[in-house]
ZADO-1210 file (C-alpha; in nm, 4 decimals, padded with zeros to 6 digits):
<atoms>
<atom x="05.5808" y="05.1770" z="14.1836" code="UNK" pos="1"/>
<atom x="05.2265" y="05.0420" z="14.1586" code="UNK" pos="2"/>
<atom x="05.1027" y="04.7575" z="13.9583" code="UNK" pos="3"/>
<atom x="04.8037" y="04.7152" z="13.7840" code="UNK" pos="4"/>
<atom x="04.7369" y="04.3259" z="13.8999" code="UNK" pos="5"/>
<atom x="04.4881" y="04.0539" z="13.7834" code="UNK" pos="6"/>
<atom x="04.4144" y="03.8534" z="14.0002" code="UNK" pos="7"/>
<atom x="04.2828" y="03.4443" z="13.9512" code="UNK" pos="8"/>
<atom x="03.9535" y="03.3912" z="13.9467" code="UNK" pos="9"/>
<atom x="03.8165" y="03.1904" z="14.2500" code="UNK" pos="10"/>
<atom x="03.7516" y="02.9123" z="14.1533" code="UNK" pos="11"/>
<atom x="03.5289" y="02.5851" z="14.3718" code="UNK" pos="12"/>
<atom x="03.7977" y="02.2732" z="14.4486" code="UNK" pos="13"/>
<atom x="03.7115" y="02.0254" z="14.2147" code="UNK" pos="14"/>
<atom x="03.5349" y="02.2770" z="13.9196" code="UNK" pos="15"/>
<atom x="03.8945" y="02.4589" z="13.8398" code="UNK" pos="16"/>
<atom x="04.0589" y="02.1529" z="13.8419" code="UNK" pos="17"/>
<atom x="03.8034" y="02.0375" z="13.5577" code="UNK" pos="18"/>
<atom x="03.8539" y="02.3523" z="13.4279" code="UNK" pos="19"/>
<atom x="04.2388" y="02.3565" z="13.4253" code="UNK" pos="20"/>
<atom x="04.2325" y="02.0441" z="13.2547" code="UNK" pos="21"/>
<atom x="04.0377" y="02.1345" z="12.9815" code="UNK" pos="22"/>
<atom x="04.1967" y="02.4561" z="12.9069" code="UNK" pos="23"/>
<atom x="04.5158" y="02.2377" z="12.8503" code="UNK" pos="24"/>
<atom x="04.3987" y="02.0370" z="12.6411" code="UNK" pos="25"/>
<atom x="04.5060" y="02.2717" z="12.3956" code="UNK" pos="26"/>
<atom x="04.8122" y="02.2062" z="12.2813" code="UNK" pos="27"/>
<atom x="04.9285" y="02.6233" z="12.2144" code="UNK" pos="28"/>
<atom x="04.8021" y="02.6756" z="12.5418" code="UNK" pos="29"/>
<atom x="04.9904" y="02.4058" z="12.6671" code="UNK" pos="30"/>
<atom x="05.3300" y="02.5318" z="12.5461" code="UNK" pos="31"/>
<atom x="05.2343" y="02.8798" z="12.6153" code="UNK" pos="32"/>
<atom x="05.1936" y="02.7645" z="12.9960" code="UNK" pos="33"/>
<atom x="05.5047" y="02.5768" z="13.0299" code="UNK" pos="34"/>
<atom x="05.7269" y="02.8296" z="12.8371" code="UNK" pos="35"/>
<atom x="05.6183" y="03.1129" z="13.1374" code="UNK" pos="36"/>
<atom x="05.6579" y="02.8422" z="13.4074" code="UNK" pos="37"/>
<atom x="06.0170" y="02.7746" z="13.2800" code="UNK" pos="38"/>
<atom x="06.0569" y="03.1468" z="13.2833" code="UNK" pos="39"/>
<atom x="06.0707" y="03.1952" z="13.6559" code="UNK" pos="40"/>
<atom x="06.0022" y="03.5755" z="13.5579" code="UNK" pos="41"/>
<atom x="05.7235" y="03.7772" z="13.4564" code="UNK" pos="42"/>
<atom x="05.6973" y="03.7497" z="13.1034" code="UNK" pos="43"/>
<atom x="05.5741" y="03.9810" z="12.8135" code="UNK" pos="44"/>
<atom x="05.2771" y="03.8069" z="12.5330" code="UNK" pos="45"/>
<atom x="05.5218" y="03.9073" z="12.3137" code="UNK" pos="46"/>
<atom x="05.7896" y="03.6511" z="12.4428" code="UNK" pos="47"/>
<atom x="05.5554" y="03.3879" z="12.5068" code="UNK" pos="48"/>
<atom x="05.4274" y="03.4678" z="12.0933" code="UNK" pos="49"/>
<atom x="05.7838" y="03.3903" z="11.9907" code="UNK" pos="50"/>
<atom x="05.8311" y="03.1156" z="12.1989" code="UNK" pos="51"/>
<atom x="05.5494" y="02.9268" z="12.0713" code="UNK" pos="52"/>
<atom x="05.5790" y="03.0739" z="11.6720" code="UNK" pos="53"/>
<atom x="05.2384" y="03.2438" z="11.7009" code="UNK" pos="54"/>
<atom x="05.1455" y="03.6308" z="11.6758" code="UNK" pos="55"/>
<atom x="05.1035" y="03.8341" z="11.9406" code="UNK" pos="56"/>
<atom x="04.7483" y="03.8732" z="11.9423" code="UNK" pos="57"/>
<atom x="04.6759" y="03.5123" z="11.9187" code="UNK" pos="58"/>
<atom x="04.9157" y="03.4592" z="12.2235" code="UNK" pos="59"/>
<atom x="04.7211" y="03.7313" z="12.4080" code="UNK" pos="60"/>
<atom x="04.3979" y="03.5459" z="12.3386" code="UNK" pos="61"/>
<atom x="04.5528" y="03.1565" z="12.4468" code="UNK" pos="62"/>
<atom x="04.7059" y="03.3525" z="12.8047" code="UNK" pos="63"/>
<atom x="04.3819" y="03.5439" z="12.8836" code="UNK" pos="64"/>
<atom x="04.1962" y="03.1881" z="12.8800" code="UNK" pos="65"/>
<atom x="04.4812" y="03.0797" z="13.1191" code="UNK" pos="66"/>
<atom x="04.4411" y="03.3397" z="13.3413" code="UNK" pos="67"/>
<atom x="04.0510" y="03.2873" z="13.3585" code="UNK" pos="68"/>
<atom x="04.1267" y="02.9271" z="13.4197" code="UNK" pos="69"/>
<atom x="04.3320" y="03.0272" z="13.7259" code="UNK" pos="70"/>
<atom x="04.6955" y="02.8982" z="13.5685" code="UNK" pos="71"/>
<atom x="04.8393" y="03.2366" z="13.5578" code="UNK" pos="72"/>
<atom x="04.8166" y="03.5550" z="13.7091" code="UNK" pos="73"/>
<atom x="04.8424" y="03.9365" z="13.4776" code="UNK" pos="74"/>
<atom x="04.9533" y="04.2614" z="13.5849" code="UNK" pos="75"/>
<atom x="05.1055" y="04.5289" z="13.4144" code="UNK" pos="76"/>
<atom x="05.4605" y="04.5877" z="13.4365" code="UNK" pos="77"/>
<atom x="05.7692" y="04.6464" z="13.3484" code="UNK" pos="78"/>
<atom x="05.9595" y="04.2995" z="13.2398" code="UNK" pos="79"/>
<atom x="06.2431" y="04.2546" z="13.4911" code="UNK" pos="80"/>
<atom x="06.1609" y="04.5581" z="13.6889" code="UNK" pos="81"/>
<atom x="06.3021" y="04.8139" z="13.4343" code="UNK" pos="82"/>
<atom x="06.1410" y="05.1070" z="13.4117" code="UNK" pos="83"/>
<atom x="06.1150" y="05.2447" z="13.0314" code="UNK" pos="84"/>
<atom x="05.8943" y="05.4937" z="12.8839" code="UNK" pos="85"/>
<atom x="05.5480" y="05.4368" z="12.7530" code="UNK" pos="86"/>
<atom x="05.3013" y="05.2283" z="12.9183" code="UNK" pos="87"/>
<atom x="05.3509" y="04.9084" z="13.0925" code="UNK" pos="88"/>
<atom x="05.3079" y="04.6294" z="12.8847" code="UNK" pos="89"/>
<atom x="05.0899" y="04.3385" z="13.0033" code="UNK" pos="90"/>
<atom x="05.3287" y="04.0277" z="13.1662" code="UNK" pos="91"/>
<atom x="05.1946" y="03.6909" z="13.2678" code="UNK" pos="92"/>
<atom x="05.3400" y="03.4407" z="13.5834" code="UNK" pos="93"/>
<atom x="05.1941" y="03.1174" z="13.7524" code="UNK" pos="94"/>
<atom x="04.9348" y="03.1254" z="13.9660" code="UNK" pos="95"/>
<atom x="05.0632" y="03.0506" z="14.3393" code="UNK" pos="96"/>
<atom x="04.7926" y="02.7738" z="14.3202" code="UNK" pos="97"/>
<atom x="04.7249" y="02.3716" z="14.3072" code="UNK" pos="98"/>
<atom x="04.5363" y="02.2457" z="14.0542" code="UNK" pos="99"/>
<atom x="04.4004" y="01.8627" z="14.1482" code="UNK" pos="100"/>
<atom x="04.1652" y="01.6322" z="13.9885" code="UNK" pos="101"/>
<atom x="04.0940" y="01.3323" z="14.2004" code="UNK" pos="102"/>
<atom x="03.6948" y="01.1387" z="14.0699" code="UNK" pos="103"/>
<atom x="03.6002" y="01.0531" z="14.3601" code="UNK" pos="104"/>
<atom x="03.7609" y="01.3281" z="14.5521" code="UNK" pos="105"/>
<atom x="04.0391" y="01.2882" z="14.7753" code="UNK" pos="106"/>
<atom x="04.1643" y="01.5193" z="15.0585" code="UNK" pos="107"/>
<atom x="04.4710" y="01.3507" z="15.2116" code="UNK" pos="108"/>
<atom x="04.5920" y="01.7526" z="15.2744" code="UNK" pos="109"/>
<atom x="04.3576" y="01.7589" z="15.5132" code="UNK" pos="110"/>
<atom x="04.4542" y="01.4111" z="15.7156" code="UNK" pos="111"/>
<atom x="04.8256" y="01.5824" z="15.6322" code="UNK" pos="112"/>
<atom x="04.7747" y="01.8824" z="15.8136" code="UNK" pos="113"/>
<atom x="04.6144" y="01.7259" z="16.1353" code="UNK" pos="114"/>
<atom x="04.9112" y="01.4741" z="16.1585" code="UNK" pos="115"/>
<atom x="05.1341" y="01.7698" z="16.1066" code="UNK" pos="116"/>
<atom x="04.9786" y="01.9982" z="16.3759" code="UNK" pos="117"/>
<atom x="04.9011" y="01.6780" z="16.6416" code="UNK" pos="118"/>
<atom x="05.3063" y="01.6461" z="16.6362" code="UNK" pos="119"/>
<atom x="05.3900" y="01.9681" z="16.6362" code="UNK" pos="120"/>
<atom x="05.1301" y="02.0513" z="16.9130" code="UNK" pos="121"/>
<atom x="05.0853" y="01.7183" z="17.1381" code="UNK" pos="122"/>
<atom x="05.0596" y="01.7368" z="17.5120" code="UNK" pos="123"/>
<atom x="05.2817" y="01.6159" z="17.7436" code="UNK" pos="124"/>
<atom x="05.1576" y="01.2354" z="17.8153" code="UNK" pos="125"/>
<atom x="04.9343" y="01.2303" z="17.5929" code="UNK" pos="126"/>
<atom x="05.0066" y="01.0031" z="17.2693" code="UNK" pos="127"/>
<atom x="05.0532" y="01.0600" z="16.9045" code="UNK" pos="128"/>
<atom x="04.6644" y="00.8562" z="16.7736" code="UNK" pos="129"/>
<atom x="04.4984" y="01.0969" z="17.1066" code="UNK" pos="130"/>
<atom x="04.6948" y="01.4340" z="16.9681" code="UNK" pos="131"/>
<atom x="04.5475" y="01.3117" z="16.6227" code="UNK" pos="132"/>
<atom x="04.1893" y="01.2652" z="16.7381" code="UNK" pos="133"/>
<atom x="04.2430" y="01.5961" z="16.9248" code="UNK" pos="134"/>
<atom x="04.3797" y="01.8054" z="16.6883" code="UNK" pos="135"/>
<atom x="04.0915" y="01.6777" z="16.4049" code="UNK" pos="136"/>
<atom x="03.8009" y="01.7311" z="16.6307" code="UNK" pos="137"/>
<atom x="03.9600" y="02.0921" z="16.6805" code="UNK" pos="138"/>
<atom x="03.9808" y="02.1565" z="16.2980" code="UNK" pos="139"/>
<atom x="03.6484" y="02.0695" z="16.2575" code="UNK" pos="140"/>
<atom x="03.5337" y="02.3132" z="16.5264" code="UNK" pos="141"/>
<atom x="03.6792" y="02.5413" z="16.3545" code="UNK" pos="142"/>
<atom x="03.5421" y="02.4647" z="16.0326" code="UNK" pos="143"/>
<atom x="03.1937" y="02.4389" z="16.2024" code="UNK" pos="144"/>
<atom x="03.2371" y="02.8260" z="16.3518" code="UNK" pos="145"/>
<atom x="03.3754" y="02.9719" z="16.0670" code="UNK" pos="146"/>
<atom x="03.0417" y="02.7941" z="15.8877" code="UNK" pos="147"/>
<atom x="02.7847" y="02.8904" z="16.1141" code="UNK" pos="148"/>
<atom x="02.9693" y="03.2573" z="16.1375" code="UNK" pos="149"/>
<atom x="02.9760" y="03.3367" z="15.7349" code="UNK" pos="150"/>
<atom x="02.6082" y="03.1739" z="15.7259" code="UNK" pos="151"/>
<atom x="02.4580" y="03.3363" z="16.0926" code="UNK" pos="152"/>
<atom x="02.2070" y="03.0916" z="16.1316" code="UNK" pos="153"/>
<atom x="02.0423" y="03.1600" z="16.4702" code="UNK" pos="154"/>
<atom x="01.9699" y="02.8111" z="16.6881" code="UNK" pos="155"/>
<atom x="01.9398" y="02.5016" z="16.4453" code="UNK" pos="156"/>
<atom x="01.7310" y="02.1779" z="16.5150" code="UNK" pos="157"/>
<atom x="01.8633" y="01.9082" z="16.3547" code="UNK" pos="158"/>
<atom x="01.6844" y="01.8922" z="15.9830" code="UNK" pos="159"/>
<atom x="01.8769" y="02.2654" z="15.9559" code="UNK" pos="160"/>
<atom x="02.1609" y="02.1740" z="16.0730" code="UNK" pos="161"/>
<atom x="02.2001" y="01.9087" z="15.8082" code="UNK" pos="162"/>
<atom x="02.0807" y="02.1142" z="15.5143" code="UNK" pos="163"/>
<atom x="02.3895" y="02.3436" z="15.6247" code="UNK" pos="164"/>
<atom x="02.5966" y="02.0612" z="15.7042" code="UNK" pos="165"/>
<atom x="02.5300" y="01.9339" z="15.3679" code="UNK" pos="166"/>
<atom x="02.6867" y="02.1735" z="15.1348" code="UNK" pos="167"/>
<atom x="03.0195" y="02.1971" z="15.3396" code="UNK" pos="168"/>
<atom x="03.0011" y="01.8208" z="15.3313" code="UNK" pos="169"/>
<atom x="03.0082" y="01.8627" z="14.9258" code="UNK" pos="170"/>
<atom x="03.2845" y="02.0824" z="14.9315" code="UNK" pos="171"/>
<atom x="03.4912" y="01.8030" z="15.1402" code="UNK" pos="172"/>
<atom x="03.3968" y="01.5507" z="14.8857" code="UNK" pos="173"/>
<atom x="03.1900" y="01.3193" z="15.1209" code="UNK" pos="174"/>
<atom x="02.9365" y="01.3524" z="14.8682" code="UNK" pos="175"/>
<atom x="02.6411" y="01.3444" z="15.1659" code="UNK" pos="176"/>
<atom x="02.2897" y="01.1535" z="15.0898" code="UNK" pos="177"/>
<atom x="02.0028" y="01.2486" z="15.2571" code="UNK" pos="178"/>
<atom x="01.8504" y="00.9611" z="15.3786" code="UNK" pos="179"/>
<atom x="01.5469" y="01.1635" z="15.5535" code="UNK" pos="180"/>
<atom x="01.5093" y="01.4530" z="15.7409" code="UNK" pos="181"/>
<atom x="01.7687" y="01.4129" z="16.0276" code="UNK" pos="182"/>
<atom x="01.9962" y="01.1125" z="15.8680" code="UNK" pos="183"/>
<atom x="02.2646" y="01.2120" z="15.6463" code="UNK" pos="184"/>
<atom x="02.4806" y="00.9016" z="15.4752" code="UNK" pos="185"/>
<atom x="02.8010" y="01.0256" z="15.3347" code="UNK" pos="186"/>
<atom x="02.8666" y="00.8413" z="15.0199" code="UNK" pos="187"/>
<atom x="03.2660" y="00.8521" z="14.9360" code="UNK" pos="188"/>
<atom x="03.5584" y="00.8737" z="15.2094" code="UNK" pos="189"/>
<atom x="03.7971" y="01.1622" z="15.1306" code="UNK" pos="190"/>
<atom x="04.0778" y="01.0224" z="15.2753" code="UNK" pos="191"/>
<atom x="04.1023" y="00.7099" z="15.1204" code="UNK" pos="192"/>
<atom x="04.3053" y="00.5176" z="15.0740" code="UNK" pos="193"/>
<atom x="04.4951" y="00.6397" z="15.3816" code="UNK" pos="194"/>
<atom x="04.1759" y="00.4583" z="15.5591" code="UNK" pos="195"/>
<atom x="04.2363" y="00.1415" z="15.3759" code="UNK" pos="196"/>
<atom x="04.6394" y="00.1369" z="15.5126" code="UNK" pos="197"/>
<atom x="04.5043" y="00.2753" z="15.8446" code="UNK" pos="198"/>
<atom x="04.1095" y="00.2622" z="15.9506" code="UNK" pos="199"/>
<atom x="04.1434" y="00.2901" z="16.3071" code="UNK" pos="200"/>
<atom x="04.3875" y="00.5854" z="16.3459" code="UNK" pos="201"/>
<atom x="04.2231" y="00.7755" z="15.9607" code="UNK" pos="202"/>
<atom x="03.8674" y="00.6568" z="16.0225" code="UNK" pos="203"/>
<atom x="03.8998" y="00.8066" z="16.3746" code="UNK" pos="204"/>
<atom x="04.0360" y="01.1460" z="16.2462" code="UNK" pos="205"/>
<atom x="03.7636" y="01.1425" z="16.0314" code="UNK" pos="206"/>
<atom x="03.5192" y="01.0625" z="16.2829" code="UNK" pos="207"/>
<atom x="03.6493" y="01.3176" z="16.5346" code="UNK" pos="208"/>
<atom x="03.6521" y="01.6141" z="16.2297" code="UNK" pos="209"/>
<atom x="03.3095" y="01.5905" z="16.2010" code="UNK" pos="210"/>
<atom x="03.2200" y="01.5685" z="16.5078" code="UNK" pos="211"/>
<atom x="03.3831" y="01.8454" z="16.5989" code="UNK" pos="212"/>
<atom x="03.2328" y="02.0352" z="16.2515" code="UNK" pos="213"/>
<atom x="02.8495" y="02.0044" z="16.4624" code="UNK" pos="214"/>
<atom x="02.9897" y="02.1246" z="16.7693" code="UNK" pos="215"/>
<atom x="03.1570" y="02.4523" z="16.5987" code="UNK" pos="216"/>
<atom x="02.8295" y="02.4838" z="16.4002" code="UNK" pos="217"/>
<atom x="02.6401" y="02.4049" z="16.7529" code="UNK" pos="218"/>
<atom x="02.4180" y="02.1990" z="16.5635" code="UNK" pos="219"/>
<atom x="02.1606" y="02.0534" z="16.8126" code="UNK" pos="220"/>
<atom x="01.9830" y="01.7075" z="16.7992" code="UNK" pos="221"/>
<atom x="02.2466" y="01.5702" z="16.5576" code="UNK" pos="222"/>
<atom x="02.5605" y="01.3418" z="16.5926" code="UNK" pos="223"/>
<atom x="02.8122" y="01.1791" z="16.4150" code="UNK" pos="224"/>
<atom x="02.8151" y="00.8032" z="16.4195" code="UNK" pos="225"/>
<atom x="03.1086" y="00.5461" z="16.3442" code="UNK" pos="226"/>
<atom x="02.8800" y="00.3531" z="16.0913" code="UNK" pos="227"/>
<atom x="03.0882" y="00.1136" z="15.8915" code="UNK" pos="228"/>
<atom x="02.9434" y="-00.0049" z="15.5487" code="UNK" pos="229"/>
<atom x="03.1019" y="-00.1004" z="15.1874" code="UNK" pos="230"/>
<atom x="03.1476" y="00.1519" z="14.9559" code="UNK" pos="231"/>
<atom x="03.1257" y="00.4726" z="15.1949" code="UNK" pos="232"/>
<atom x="03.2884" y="00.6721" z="15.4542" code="UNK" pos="233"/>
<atom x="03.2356" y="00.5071" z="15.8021" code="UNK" pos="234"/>
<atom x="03.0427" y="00.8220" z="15.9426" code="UNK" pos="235"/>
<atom x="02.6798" y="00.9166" z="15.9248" code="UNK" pos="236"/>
<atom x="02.4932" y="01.2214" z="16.0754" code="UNK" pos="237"/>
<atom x="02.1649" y="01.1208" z="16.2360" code="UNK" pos="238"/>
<atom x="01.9618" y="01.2449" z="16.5366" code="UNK" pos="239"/>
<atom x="02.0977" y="01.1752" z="16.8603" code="UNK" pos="240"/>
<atom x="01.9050" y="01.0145" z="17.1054" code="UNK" pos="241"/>
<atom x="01.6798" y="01.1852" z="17.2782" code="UNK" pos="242"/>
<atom x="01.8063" y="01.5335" z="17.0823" code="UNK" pos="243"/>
<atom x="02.1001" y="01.5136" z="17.3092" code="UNK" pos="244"/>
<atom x="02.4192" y="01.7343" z="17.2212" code="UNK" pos="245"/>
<atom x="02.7022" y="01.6329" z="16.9449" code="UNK" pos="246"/>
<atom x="02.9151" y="01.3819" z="17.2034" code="UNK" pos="247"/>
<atom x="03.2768" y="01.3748" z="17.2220" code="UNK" pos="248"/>
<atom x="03.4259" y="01.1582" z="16.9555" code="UNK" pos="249"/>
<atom x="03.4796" y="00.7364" z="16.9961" code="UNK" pos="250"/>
<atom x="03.7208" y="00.5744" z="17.0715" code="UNK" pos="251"/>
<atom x="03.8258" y="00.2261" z="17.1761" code="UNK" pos="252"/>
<atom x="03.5655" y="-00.0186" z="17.0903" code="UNK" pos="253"/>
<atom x="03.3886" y="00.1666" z="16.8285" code="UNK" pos="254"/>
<atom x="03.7605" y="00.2528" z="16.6940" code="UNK" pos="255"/>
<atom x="03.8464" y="-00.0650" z="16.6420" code="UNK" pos="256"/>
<atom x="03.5033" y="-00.1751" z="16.5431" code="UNK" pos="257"/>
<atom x="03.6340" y="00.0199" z="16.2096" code="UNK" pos="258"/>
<atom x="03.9892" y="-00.1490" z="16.1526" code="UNK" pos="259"/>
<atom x="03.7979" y="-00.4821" z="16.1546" code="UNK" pos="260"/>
<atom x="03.5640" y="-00.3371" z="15.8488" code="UNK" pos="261"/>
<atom x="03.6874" y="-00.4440" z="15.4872" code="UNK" pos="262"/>
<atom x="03.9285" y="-00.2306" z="15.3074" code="UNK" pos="263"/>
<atom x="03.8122" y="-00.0393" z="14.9496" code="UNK" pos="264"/>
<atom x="04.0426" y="-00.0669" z="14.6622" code="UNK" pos="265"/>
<atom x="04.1246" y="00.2280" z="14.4928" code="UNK" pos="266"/>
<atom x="03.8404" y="00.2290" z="14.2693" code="UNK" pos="267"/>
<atom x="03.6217" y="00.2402" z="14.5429" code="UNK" pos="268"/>
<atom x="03.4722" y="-00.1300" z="14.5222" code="UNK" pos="269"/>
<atom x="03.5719" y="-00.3496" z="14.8684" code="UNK" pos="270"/>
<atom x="03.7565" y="-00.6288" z="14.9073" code="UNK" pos="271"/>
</atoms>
């Protein structure tokens, strides 16, 4: 039996959230959303009208904005899987997705999943902060190649490899400032305040990710550089001296150059 689905609209990380939000804010959508979630079925507009003490068509109208939104998913089907003649009516589930609104934005997922892979993937002698750093600087080559493959580029100096680097950065929520043509400042940390408990081992990670981002993009002339300073992330992108390749990530000194910076509060000010 085939199924006539909807699916979500894509949606950019921190728009939908916005997005989500406001379509909640009303408060028949709101009801009409929770009702389906409670379902743990697919459900019919007509149940959901009932539920809520609204007609049908109105309830069709409320769920169509959810499903724009990227809250719920459409498809037509039989309710329960019963087959019954005459045509399919239209039934409504939750999206298999994660709404988030974090101002600034926040990606401890991403610190999550490097932690989660350097355990379940660390070499023998080799410690759990190394595995970390390892394990980052290879997600961020792969973020890099997967960049550079989508875009196909051809060679990059450094002032393209920024422009490209910038946009990625966005979508990460650094929130990158170009300074001038081969010095990129990156305005908000994404992982904070895991950096505030933890500068040396988070700050590191995040050091490591991006430098491991220009290597899979095989940006050339640029590097990233532990740069502490209040009220942004501790990495910049700048030309590397004497347009020398991205080098392999700090450690030691410069790492702990970091955990002696001043930690940010959570409303991004320093203490």
């Amino acid at each position: 039996m085939t199924s006539d689905l909807t699916p979500a609209s894509p949606q950019a990380p921190a728009a939908s959230g916005v997005e989500a939000v406001s379509v909640l804010g009303d408060e028949v959508r709101r009801r009409l959303y929770g009702f389906i979630r409670r379902a743990h079925r697919p459900v019919t507009r007509e149940e959901a009208a009932a539920d809520a003490g609204i007609s049908a068509k109105l309830a069709a109208f409320h769920l169509d904005k959810l499903v724009a939104s990227g809250l719920l998913t459409s498809r037509y089907d039989h309710p329960g899987g019963i087959r019954r003649v005459g045509r399919k009516p239209k039934v409504y589930e939750p999206a298999d997705t994660d709404i988030r609104i974090s101002i600034p934005e926040r990606r401890p997922d991403l610190v999550a999943e490097i932690l989660i892979d350097a355990v379940l993937h660390q070499q023998p002698g080799e410690d759990a902060q190394s595995a970390a750093l390892r394990t980052a600087r290879h997600r961020g080559e792969e973020l890099g190649a997967a960049t550079r493959a989508s875009g196909r580029p051809g060679r990059l100096g450094p002032e393209r490899s920024l422009t490209l680097s910038e946009s990625v950065l966005e979508e990460y929520g650094f929130e990158p400032d170009r300074q001038a043509p081969t010095e990129v400042r990156l305005l908000n940390c994404p992982f904070h305040p895991l950096a505030a408990r933890s500068p040396e081992l988070v700050c590191g990670i995040n050091h490591a990710f991006l430098g491991g981002f220009l290597t899979g993009l095989q940006a050339s002339g640029i590097e990233a550089v532990l740069a502490p300073h209040p009220g942004r992330c501790c990495v910049e992108l700048r030309a590397a001296a004497g347009g020398a390749s991205v080098p392999e990530p700090a450690t030691g000194s410069c790492a702990k150059e970091v955990c002696t910076r001043p930690a940010q509060d959570p409303g991004g000010t320093w203490t």
